[in-house]
C-alpha positions, -999 to 999 in steps of 0.1 A, spaced: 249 99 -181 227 80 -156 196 72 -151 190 93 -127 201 124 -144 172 142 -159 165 152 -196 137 174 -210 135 175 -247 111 203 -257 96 194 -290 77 158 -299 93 160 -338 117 140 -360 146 155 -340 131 153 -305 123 119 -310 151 106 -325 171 121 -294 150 108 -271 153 68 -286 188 74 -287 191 80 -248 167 53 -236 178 36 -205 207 59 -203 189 92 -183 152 101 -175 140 114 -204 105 136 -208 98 147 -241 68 177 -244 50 177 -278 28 206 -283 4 187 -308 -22 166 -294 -16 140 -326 4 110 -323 43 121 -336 45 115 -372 66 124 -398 62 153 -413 79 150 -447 51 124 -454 20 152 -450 20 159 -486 15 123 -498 -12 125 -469 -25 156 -485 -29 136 -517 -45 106 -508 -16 80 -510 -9 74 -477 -38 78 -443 -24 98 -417 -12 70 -394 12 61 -422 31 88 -411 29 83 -377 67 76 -361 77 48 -336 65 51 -299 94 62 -284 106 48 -251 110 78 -227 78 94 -214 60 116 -238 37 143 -231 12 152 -259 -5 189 -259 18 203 -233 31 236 -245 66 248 -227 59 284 -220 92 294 -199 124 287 -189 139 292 -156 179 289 -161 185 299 -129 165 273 -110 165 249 -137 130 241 -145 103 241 -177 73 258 -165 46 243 -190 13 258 -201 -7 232 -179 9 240 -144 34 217 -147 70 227 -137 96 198 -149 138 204 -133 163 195 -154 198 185 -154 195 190 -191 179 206 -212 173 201 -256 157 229 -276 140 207 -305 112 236 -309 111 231 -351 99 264 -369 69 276 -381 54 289 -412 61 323 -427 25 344 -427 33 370 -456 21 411 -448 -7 402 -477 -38 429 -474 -70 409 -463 -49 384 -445 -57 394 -407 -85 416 -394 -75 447 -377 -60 435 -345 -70 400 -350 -48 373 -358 -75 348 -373 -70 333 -405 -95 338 -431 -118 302 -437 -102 284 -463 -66 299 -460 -42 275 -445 -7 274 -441 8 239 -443 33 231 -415 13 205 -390 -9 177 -394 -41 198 -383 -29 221 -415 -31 190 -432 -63 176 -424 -82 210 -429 -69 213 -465 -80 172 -470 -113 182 -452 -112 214 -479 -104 198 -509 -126 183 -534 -129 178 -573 -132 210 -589 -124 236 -559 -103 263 -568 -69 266 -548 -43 294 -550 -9 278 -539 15 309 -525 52 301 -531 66 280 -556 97 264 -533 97 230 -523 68 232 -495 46 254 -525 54 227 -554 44 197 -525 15 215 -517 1 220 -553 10 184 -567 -10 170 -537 -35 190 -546 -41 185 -585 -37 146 -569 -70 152 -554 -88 167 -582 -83 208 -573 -80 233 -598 -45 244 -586 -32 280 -594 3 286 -583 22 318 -578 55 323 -575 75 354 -573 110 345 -581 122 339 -619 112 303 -616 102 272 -593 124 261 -566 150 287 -572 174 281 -542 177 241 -554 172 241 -591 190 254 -622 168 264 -653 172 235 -668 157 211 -640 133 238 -630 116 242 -666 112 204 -663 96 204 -631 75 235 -646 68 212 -671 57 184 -652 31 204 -624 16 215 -659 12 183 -674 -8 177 -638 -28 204 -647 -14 232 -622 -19 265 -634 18 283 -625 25 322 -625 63 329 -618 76 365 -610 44 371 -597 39 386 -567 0 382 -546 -3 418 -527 -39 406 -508 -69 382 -501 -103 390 -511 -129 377 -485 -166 378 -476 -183 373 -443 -195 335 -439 -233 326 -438 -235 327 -402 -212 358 -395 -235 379 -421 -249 414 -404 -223 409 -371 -186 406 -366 -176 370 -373 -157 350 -392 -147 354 -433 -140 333 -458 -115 338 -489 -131 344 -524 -99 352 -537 -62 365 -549 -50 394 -559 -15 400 -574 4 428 -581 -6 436 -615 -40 439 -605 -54 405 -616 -75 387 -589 -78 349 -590 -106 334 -577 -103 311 -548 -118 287 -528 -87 276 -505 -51 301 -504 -20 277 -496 7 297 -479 37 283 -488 59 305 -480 87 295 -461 96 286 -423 109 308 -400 125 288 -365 108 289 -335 133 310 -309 116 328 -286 117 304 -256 152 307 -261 148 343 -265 130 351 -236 152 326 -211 185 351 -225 200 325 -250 220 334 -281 197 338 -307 202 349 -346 183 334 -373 182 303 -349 193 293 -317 229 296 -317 250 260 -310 288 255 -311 301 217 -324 287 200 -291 248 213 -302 250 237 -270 236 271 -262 251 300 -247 241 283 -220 261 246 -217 233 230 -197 209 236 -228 211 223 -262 195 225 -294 188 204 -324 168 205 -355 152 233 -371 154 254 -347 195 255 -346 217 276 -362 251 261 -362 279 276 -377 258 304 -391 236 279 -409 200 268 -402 189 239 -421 154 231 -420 156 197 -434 148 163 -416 180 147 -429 205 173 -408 175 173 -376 185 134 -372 223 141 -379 220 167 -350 197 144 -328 224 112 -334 254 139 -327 238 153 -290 230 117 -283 266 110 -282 276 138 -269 253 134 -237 261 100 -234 298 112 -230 314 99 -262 338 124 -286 313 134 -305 313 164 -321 288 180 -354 306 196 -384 270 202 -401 254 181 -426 261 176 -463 222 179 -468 202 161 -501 173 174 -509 146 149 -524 115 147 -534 91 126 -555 64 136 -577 43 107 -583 5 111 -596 -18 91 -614 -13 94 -649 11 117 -652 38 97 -669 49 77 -636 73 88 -613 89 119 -615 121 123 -589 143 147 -580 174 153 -557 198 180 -557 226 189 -536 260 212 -528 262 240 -549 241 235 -580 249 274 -591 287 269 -609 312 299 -600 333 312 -630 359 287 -633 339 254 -624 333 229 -649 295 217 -655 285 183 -669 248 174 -681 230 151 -694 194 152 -706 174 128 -720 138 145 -733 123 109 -743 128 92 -705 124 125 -690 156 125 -673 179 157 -666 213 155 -649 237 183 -641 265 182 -618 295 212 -605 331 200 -607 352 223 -590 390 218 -585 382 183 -598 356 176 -565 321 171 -572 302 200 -550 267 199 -562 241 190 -586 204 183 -596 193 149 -607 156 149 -617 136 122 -634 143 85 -627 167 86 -604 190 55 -603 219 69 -599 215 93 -569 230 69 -549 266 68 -565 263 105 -567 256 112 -531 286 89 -525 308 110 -547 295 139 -531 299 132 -495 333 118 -500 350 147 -521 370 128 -543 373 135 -577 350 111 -601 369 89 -620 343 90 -652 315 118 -644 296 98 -677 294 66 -660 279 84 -628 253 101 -650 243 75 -664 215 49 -657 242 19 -645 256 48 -624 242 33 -593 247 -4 -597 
């Protein structure tokens, strides 16, 4: 790759970035961020959200190539090679990156839209960006009532930040229990546990079927804008509500790629090398699907970002997807001190897999780990988490552990 070869890497996150540094000086690099913030980091918005950190906390490094902040790609011209952007702009390429992300899943719940309108309610936010973020902060105050929607990983975020802040936090989930597709029952009646000590309200196999709103003082007697009074669920129970989280789930954002004649299924389809169907365009991050898999985590976006770096720069590199760990902390004021969790692999055992656990109800501490065929291939570690380290390292290398108790235990990592 030279310098005079040109690059344009359509999305100013994690994975865009972290492509971008990695080709600096190498190629003439634009990157086009549709947000008008500075780049930040968005696994940080929930400690934003609570009050620990100020937004610039989580803003990322300036990267070297030329950045363009608020410029929306709005098509691709294979054929002539060019990103036509929603300012007039037209940028050629010799190559293109697909770093796009996802966005939020808006659930068919009655109230939620207006009759051909697409406007959210006042007060009902989904929380994917940091102008998501800072309309919830801006929302939230001591004593507001908030109905959190989805008890996965973004939901259980969302609702700690917000009993942080002094919210009374209601949260409804409609699966069996909280984070389903990372926790057994074990870890996730602990982490049930926990959001109630913070004084989170939690519904599970709940399902909300609408919003209730009202018109807002100054859309009274004409057609304007509503605000959210409240929930209703299934049973026919309504809770009332100030703010609605949606925290329902991402979907990836594809149809650039869609309407340029890419590959598309759940994401944008890649081979090894992170290309499309079309080898002059790659893709990284959540918007990818390799191998039948989309991720949706920061730690495989900068795998994929590292990989396509190397690949463009004309090394062997080649991505086999990413053994992906999951962590996040829960750490509030009062609540006992920190409250960790990680899991990884397969923490669901097949019949015929051995399962080793540990808990410890005075230090708050639950281990569980999958042995299969005498390889370690998943597990959840929640509470104080010293040992994750040795455990990842098991993990990722696929040998067999030489004394599972040892790992387990506190010295584990040191």
């Amino acid at each position: 790759m030279t310098s005079k070869q040109r690059v344009v890497v359509i999305g100013g996150g994690l994975a865009g970035l972290r492509l971008a540094a990695r080709l600096t000086g190498g190629a003439a690099v634009t990157v086009l961020g549709e947000e008008q913030h500075v780049p930040y980091n968005r696994v940080l918005l929930a400690e934003v959200l609570a009050g620990r950190y100020a937004p610039e906390v989580a803003a990322l490094p300036a990267a070297g190539p030329e950045l363009r902040r608020g410029v929306r790609a709005v098509r691709v011209d294979r054929a002539d090679r060019t990103v036509h952007c929603d300012d007039g702009a037209a940028l050629g390429y010799d190559t293109l990156v697909l770093a796009t992300g996802s966005n939020p899943v808006l659930p068919p719940l009655r109230g939620l839209f207006e009759p051909e309108g697409r406007e959210l309610p006042d007060g009902v936010h989904a929380f994917r960006t940091m102008d998501d973020c800072l309309a919830l902060s801006a929302a939230v105050r001591p004593g507001v009532r908030a109905v959190v929607i989805g008890g996965g990983l973004l939901g259980v975020s969302a609702a700690r930040a917000l009993a942080a802040r002094g919210a009374q936090v209601v949260l409804a989930q409609q699966a069996a229990r909280l984070m389903e597709r990372q926790l057994d029952a074990g870890a996730s009646a602990l982490l049930h546990a926990h959001l109630t000590a913070l004084g989170v309200e939690i519904h599970t196999e709940c399902r909300v079927r609408g919003l209730t709103t009202a018109p807002t003082a100054a859309a009274r007697g004409t057609q304007g804008h509503r605000r959210v009074t409240g929930a209703e669920l299934a049973d026919g129970y309504r809770l009332d509500a100030d703010i609605v989280v949606l925290a329902c789930g991402v979907r990836p954002r594809t149809g650039l790629a869609q309407a340029a004649g890419l590959e598309v299924r759940k994401g944008i389809v890649v081979d090894d090398r992170l290309r499309t169907s079309d080898p002059r365009i790659h893709a990284i991050g959540d918007c990818a699907e390799h191998a039948g898999q989309v991720y949706g985590l920061a730690g495989p976006a900068l795998e994929q970002a590292d990989v396509l770096a190397g690949v463009l720069t004309g090394t062997e590199a080649s991505y086999a997807g990413t053994r992906a760990l999951t962590r996040l902390t829960l750490t509030t004021a009062g609540a006992g001190g920190p409250f960790d969790l990680a899991c990884f692999g397969e923490t669901t055992p097949r019949p015929g897999d051995d399962v080793v656990r540990f808990a410890d109800a005075t230090r708050r501490t639950y281990r569980t780990v999958v042995v299969r065929d005498d390889r370690l291939v998943g597990g959840v570690l929640l509470g104080e988490l010293s040992t994750v380290g040795a455990v990842a390292r098991t993990w990722e290398g696929e040998e067999a552990p030489l004394d599972l108790f040892h790992l387990l235990t506190d010295d584990g990592g040191h």
